[in-house]
C-alpha atoms as one frame of an Amber mdcrd trajectory, in Angstrom:
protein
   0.000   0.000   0.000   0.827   3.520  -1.160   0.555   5.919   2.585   0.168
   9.376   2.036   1.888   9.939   5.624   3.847  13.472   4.568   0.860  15.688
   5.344   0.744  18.428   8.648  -2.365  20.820   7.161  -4.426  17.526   7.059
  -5.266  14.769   8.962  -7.737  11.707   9.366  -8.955  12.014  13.358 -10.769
   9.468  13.551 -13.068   6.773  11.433 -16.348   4.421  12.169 -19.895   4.065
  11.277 -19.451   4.757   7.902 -18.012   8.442   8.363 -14.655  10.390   8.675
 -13.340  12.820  10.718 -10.934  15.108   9.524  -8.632  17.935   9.927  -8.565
  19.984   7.217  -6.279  23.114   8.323  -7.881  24.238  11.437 -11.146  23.018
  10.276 -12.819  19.650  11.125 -15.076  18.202   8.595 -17.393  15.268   8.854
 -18.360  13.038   5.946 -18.981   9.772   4.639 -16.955   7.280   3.609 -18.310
   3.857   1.762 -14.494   2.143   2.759 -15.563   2.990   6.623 -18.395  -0.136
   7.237 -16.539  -1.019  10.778 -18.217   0.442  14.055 -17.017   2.862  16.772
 -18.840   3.573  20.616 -18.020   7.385  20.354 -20.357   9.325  17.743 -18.121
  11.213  15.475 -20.605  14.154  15.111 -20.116  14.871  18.877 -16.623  16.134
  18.292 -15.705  19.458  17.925 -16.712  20.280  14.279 -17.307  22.751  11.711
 -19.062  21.001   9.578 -20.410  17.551   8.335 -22.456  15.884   5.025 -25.624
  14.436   5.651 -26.311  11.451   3.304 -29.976  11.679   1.843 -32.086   8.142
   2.073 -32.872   9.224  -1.760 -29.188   9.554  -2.834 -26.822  12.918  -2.467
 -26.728  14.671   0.611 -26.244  18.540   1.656 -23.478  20.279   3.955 -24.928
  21.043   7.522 -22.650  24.166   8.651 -22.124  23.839  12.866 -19.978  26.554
  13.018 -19.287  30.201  11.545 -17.062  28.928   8.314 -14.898  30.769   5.636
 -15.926  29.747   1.862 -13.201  28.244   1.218  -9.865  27.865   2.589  -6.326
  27.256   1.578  -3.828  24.468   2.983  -0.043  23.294   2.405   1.358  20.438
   1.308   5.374  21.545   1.361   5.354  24.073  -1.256   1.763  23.242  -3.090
  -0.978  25.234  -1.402  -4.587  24.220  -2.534  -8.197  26.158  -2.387 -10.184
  23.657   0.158 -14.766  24.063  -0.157 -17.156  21.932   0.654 -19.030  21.076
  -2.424 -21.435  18.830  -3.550 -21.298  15.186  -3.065 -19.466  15.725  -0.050
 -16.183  16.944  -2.043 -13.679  19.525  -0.689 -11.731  19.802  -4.030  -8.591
  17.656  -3.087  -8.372  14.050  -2.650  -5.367  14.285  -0.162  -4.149  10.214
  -0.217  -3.071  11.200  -3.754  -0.047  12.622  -2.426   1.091   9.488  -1.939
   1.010   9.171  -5.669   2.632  13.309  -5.831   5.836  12.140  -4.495   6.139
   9.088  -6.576   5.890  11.041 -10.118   7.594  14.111  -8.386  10.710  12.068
  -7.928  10.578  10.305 -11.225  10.366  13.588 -13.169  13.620  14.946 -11.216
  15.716  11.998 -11.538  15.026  11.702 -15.718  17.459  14.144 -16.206  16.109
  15.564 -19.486  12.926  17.737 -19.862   9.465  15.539 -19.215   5.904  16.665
 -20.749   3.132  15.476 -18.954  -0.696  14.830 -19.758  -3.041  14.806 -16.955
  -6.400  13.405 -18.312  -9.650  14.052 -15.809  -7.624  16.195 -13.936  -9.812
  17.863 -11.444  -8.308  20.923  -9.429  -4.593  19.983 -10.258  -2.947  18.369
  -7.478  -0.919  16.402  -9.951  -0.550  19.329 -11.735   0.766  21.365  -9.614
   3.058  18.472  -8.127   4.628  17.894 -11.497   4.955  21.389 -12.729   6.737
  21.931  -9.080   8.996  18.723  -9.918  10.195  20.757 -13.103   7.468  19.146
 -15.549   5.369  21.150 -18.171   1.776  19.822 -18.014  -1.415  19.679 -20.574
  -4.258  19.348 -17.839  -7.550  18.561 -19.206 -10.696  18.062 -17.541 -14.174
  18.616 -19.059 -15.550  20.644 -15.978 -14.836  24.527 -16.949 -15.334  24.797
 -12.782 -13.066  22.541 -12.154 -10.149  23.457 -14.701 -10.735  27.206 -13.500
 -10.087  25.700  -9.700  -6.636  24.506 -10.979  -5.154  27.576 -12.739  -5.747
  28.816  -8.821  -4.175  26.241  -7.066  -1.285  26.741  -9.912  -1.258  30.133
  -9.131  -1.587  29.755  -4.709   1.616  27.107  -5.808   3.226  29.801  -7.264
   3.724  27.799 -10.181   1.856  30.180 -12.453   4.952  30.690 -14.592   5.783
  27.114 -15.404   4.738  25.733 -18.429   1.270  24.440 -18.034  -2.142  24.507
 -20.811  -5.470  24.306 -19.286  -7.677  22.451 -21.311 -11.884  22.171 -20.990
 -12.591  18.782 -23.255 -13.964  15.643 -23.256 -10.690  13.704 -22.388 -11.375
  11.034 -25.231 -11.983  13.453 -28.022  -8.788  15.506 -26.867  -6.415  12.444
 -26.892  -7.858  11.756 -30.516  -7.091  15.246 -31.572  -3.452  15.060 -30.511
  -3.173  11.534 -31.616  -4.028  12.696 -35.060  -1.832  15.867 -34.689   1.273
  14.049 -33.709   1.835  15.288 -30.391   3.596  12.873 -28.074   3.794  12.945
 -24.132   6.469  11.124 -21.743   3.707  10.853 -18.960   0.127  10.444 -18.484
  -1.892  10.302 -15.813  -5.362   9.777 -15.218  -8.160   9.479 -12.439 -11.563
   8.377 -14.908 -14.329   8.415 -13.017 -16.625   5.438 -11.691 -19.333   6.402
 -14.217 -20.544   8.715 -16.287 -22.585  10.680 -18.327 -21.652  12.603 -21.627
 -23.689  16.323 -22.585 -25.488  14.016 -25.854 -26.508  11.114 -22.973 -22.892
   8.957 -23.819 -22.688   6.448 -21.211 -19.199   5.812 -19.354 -18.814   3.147
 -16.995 -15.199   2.484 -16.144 -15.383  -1.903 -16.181 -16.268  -1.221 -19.931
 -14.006   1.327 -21.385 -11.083   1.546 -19.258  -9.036  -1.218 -21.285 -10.086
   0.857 -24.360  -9.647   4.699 -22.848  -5.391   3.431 -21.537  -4.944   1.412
 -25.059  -6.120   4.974 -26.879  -3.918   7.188 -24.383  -1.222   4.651 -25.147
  -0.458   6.113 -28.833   0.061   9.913 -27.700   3.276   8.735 -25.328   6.627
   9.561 -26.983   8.848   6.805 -28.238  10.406   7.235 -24.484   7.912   7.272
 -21.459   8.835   7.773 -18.415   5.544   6.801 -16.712   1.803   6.283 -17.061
  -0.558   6.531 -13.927  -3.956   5.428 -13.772  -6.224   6.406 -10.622  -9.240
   4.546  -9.497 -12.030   5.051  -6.840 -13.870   2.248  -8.307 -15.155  -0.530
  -5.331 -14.384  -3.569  -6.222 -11.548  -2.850  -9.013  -8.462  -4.160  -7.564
  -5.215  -3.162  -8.381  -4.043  -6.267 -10.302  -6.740  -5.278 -12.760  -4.999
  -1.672 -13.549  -1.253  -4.307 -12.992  -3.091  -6.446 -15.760  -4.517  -3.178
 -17.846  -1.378  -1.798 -17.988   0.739  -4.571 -18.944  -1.257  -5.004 -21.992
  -1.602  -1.945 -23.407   1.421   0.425 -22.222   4.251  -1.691 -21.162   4.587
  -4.935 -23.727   7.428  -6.056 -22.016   9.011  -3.017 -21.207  10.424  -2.233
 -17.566   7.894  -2.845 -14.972   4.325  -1.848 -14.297   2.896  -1.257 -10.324
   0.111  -1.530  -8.815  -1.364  -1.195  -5.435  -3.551   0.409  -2.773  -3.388
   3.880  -1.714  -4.524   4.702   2.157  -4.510   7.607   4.540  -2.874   6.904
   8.105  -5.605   7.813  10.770  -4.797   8.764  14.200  -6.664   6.010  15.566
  -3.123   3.734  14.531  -4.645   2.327  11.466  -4.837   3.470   7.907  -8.000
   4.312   5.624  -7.920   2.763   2.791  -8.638   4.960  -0.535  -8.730   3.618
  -3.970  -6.432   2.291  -5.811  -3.276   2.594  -8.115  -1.112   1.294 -11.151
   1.752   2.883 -12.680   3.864   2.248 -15.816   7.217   2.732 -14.920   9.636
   2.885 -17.665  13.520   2.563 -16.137
């Protein structure tokens, strides 16, 4: 398992009863989590917090605000600072375990010893982003939420990474990587975090156990003649890592170096660790 154990803005508090507590900053936030089904005799909600999601018995949920709260908020991670607001379905705009996955690229990209162009596909608000344009990366971040792409360029900019080279990009991710495909244009890393499922503006269905195999052989053709890596992200119950191991040994690797895969977790400060998705990586050495 892949521990995102480097963080001192955040912190899991405690776990049970299908919620979280955590410490985001100097705010506590209480929300679900469907990895949580063990039980706990203290009720998390009688902490002292700011805030907490309550689920809806007909799906979604809604923010219940305890205390007096600031829109949004930023916290650290080293040098990366990132915008932090509760949204709907009980985001904040960071998925904080992926820093485990943050230090891994961040050290591949300095150690290559030659310039490195990365593609971050689904991209949300740019953690990766930000991590490899810190490492000394230039990144093409794509993401088909205009919301969501504008919440990057800030956390590029909060980073003070607003100089490096970096293209914000609002697109389906499968029509972009066809475009550049048929315009030549080659990348030595890509990363992606697809979602679950999905549903396109003309009512295109996505449902990751379908077209993943089909989205990483596609994304396969725009890396250069020498990757360096090629990350794939999944919050997907029930999709273990050896599937993305298996995925990417098919498409992206054909013999070539090694592939990983494995399970990325939060410690907790109960002593145990949270377990949070999963994740397979391409590693060309």
């Amino acid at each position: 398992m892949l521990i995102a154990d480097k963080w001192q803005d955040y912190s899991v508090i405690a776990t049970g009863n299908g919620y979280k507590l955590e410490r985001w900053g100097d705010i506590k936030l209480l929300r679900p989590d469907p990895q949580v089904i063990w039980k706990t005799d203290k009720d998390l909600s009688s902490y002292d917090i700011d805030a907490r999601y309550i689920r809806s018995s007909s799906g979604g949920g809604e923010w219940e605000i305890l205390k007096k709260l600031p829109e949004s908020w930023v916290i650290s991670y080293g040098q990366l600072k990132f915008r932090i607001k509760p949204m709907g379905f009980k985001h904040t705009g960071l998925f904080p375990e992926q820093a485990a996955n943050w230090e891994k690229m961040s050290a591949l990209i300095k150690n290559a010893g030659r310039p490195i162009s990365v593609l971050n596909l689904f991209a949300y608000t740019g953690g990766a982003t930000c991590a490899c344009l810190n490492a000394g990366a230039s990144v093409c971040h794509v993401d088909a939420a205009k919301g969501m792409v504008e919440r990057a360029g800030e956390n590029v900019a909060l980073s003070g990474l607003q100089d490096k080279p970096v293209r914000y990009i609002v697109d389906d991710c499968v029509k972009f990587v066809k475009r550049e495909i048929r315009r030549g244009r080659r990348y030595d890393a890509v990363i992606m975090d697809p979602p679950s499922y999905g549903r396109g503006p003309n009512g295109e269905t996505w449902k990751i156990e379908d077209q993943l195999f089909d989205l990483v052989s596609l994304c396969s053709e725009v890396l250069s003649d020498d990757p360096l890596f090629f990350l794939i992200n999944s919050y997907t119950t029930g999709l273990q890592p050896q599937v993305l191991n298996n995925i990417l040994t098919l498409t992206v690797a054909k013999g070539r170096s090694r592939v990983e895969a494995y399970e990325v977790g939060l410690p907790t400060e109960e002593g145990i660790v949270l377990p949070c998705g999963a994740g397979g990586m391409f590693i060309n050495e």
